[in-house]
N, C-alpha and C positions, 0 to 999 in steps of 0.2 A: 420748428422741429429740425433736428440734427441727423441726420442719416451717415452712417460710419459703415464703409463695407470694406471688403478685401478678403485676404487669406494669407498664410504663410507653410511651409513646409518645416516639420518633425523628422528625423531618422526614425522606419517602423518601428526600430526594435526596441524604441524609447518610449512608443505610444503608452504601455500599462502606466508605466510612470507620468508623462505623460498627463494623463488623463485628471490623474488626481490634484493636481494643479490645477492646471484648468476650471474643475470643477470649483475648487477654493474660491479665483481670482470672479468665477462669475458668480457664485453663491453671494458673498462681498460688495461685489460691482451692482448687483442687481438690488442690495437694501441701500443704493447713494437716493439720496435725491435728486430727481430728475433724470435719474435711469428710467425707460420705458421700454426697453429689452438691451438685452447682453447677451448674444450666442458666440458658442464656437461649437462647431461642427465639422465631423471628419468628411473627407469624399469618400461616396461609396466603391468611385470608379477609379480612383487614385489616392493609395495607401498611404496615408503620413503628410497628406493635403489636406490643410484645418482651413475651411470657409469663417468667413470671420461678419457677424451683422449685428448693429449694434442703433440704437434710437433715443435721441436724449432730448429734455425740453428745451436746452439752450446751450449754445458754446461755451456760456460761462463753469455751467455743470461738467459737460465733457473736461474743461482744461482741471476744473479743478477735480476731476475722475483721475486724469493724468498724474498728477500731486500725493494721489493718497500712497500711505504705509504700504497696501497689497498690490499696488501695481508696480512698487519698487523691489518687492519682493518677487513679482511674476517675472519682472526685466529680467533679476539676476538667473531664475529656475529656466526662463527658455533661454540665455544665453548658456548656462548648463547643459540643458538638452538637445541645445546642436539646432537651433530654430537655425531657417534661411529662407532665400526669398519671399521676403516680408515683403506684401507693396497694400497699402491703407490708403482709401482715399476718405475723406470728410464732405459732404455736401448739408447743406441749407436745402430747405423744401419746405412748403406748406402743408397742414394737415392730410392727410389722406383720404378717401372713400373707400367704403368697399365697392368692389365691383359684383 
């Protein structure tokens, strides 16, 4: 299992816009194979703070997640939108339990 976290920061005033992106890139991202989630998520507590978690079956899926048509299309729309402090980290993990 692949665990993908982080977050990066949006200008508020670009959030409506924004949003509908986002929504695209994960609608898309979440029919790849070996997606087994895709979020982004705003802060409640910090405005235009997008939490980023993301779960994939294997590194090979992730890179080739990286590859596809709408994540070159996302690149360009947050470098549009004024995206910044970007920080992703990627870890390996074994399955989980519930607690």
């Amino acid at each position: 299992m692949i665990i993908v976290v982080g977050q990066f920061r949006l200008p508020v005033k670009r959030m409506d816009e924004a949003r509908g992106a986002m929504a695209r890139v994960m609608l898309a991202t979440r029919a790849e194979a070996g997606c087994v989630q895709y979020n982004y998520a705003e802060d409640l507590l910090d405005p235009g703070l997008i939490r980023v978690s993301e779960l994939w079956d294997s590194r090979a899926q992730l890179t080739a997640h990286l590859a596809t048509p709408h994540m070159a299309q996302w690149v360009q729309e947050r470098i549009a939108l004024g995206l910044s402090e970007r920080a992703i980290s990627v870890y390996k993990a074994d399955v989980g339990t519930a607690l």
